[in-house]
Structures are given as structure tokens and as C-alpha cells.
N, C-alpha and C positions, 0 to 999 in steps of 0.2 A: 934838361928836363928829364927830371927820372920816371921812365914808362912801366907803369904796371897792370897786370891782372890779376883781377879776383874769381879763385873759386870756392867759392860757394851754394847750397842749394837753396839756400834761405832769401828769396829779395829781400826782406827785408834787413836784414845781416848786410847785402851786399850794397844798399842804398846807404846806409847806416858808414859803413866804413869809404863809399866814395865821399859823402857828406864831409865827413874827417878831412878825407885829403884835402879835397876841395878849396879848404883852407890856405892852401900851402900854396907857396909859389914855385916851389921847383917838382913837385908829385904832381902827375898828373894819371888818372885811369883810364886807358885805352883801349881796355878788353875785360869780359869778363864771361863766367860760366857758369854755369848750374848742376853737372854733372861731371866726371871724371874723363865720359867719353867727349863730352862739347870744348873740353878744357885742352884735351890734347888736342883737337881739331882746329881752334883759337891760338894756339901755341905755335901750330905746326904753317901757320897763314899769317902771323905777324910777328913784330921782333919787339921783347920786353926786357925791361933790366931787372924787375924783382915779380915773382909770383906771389900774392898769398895764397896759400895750399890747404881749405879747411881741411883734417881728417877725416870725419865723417861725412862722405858722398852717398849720396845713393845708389847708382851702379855699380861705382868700385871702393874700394879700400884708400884713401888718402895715402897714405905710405907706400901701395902696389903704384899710384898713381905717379907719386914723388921718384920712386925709381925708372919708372920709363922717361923722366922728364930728364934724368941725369943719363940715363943711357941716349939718349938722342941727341939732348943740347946741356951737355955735364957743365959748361959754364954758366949755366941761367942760374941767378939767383933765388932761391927760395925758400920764403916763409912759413912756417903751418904756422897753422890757426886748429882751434882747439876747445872747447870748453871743458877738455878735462886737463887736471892737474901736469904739472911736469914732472912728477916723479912717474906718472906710469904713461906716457906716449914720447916726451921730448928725445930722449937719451936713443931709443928707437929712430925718431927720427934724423936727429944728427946722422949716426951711424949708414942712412942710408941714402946720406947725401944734403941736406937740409942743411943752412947756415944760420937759422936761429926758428927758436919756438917762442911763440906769445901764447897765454889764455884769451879767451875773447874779454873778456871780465879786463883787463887791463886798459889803463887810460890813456884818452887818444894821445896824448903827447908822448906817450910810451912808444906808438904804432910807428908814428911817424918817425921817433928816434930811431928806431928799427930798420926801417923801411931804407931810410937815408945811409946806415950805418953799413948793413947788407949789400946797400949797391955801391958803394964806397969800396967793394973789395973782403970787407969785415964780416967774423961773424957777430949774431947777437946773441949774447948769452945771459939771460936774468939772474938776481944773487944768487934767487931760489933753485935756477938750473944749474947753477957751477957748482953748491951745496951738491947737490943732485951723483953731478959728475965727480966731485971729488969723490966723494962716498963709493961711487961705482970702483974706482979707482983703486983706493984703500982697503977697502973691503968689503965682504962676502957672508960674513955672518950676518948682517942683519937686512938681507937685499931679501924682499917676497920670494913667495917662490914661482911667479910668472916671470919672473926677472930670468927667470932659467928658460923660456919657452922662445921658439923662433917666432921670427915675424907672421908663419902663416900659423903654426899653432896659438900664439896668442891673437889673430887676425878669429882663427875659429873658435877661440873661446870667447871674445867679445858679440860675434853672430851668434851662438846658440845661445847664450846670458841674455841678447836682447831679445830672442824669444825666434827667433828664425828656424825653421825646418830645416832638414838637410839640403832639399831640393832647391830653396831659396840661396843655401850656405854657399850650394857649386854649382850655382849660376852664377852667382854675385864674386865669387873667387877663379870665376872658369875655371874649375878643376869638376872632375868627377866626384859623382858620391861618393865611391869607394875611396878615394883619395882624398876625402873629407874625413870619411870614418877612419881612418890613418890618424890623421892630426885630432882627431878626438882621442882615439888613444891614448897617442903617446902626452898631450895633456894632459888626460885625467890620470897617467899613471905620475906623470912628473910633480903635479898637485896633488897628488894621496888623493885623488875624491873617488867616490866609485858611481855616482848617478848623476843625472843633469840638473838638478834637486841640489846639491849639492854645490855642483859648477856653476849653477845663477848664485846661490847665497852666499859663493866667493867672491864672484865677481861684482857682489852689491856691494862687500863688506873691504872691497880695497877702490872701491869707486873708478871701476872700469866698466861700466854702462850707466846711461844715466837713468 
């Protein structure tokens, strides 16, 4: 029986995809979370063989959250979950340990092929995300230019785009302000923008907030 958890903050997302499994005879859900911190607490009290990982938490960053999961227990399997696109979060996530990206928007038979494939050992990777990858690959001329930002500066361009304060930004990042207004920086110099005016109606216009 393959044991999984789900994080997500949404119940009804999380009802929705035990519902799915439920079908199945060898997935069963054994755990699940609402937050980044409930999730490593659940994680850290019981034993799973695949995560699904939504990106968007509320207390923390999916991807900050995905990296302690691999620094503590690097062989646990894990999925993100996602409702944005895989050209602008998947390739991140692999990179930082992930073995495959789904969008939520994908059919359950999809999930479950996932789900079983990941803890098989495998990763999952969609046409759309090996496209994705290959491209990363090959080339460079036609990659956005967030594609150039690190994890935390594109982490702080997605919190200011979705209307977040500073004060909000480095709480939810544990970092300092100051150490916020850093990665604003050097974002807004790497994307030519020069106001935050600017930095939302980029980030609408490559659909990296919803």
C-alpha cells in the first residue's frame, strides 16, 4: 500500500484529491496538512512514501517547504501540486528536489499515475514539463527573464505581485526586511522594472500570481 500525505490549505482541494485516491486499491491517505508548519510536524510523526506538496501555503513558500523535506528525509518522495503553469514553478521545483509536478487542473487518472510512478522509484514528468526542460536545456534566448531570478528573489517577487507588505514578505520568508528589500533589488534590476507598479503587471503578464 502506497502511504501518502497531502498538503494543502484548501479542505476542500484536500477532500477532493483523498476522494480520487480512495478509488484505488493500492493509495491509501494517511496524513494530511494545512500549512507548511502542520506538514513538517505530520511528516516529522509518521512514515509516507509520496508527499503531495501544494506550492502555495500560507505560512511558508511550497518550494522553502519542499527543501527541508529533502534536507531531513532526502529519500521521501514528493509531488507539487500547483495551479500555475509548469513553465514558471515545475523546473524550480525539480531542481530543488521534487520528482515530478502536476497542475491541479489535471485528470484524476493522471494523479494517480503520478502518484504510483514516484513511489515506484520514478520520476513524473508531463510532455508539457520535458518541453519545458528540454528548452531550458538548449537554450537561453527565449527563457523570461525570471528565469534568471533565484528561488528567494523570485519567491519575493510572487509576495509583493500578490499585494503583500514588506512586513508580511519577512514574516512569511523569516528573513528580515532589510533582507527582503535586497531581493527586491536585485529583482527589479534583473527585470528592467524600476516600481512595484510595474513588478505586479509583470508578474500578471507571465501568470505568476493568480
Amino acid at each position: 500500500m502506497i502511504k501518502v500525505m497531502i498538503a494543502d490549505d484548501h479542505a476542500i482541494v484536500r477532500q477532493g484529491l483523498k476522494q480520487i485516491l480512495s478509488e484505488t486499491s493500492d493509495i491509501c491517505v494517511t496524513g494530511e496538512a494545512a500549512s507548511g508548519f502542520q506538514a513538517m510536524s505530520v511528516i516529522r510523526q509518521q512514515d509516507f512514501d509520496v508527499i503531495l506538496l501544494d506550492i502555495s501555503l500560507p505560512d511558508r513558500n511550497g518550494l522553502d517547504v519542499l527543501k527541508q523535506i529533502k534536507k531531513e528525509q532526502p529519500d521521501l518522495a514528493i509531488l507539487m501540486l500547483s495551479m500555475h503553469s509548469e513553465s514558471e514553478f515545475a523546473i524550480r521545483a525539480l531542481r530543488a528536489g521534487a520528482v515530478g509536478y502536476l497542475n491541479k487542473q489535471s485528470a484524476p487518472a493522471q494523479l494517480v499515475t503520478a502518484i504510483r510512478q514516484v513511489a515506484s522509484g520514478q520520476k513524473y514528468i508531463t510532455p508539457e514539463l520535458a518541453m519545458e526542460l528540454a528548452n531550458a536545456i538548449t537554450s537561453d534566448v527565449d527563457r523570461p527573464l525570471h528565469a534568471t531570478l533565484s528561488d528567494r528573489e523570485f519567491q519575493t517577487l510572487c509576495l509583493i505581485a500578490s499585494g503583500k507588505g514588506l512586513s508580511e514578505i519577512s514574516e512569511e520568508m523569516c528573513l528580515s526586511p532589510k533582507t527582503v528589500s535586497v531581493y527586491r533589488s536585485r529583482l527589479m534590476e534583473k527585470l528592467q522594472l524600476s516600481n512595484n507598479s510595474e513588478l505586479i503587471r509583470y508578474a500578471l503578464l507571465h501568470h505568476l500570481v493568480d
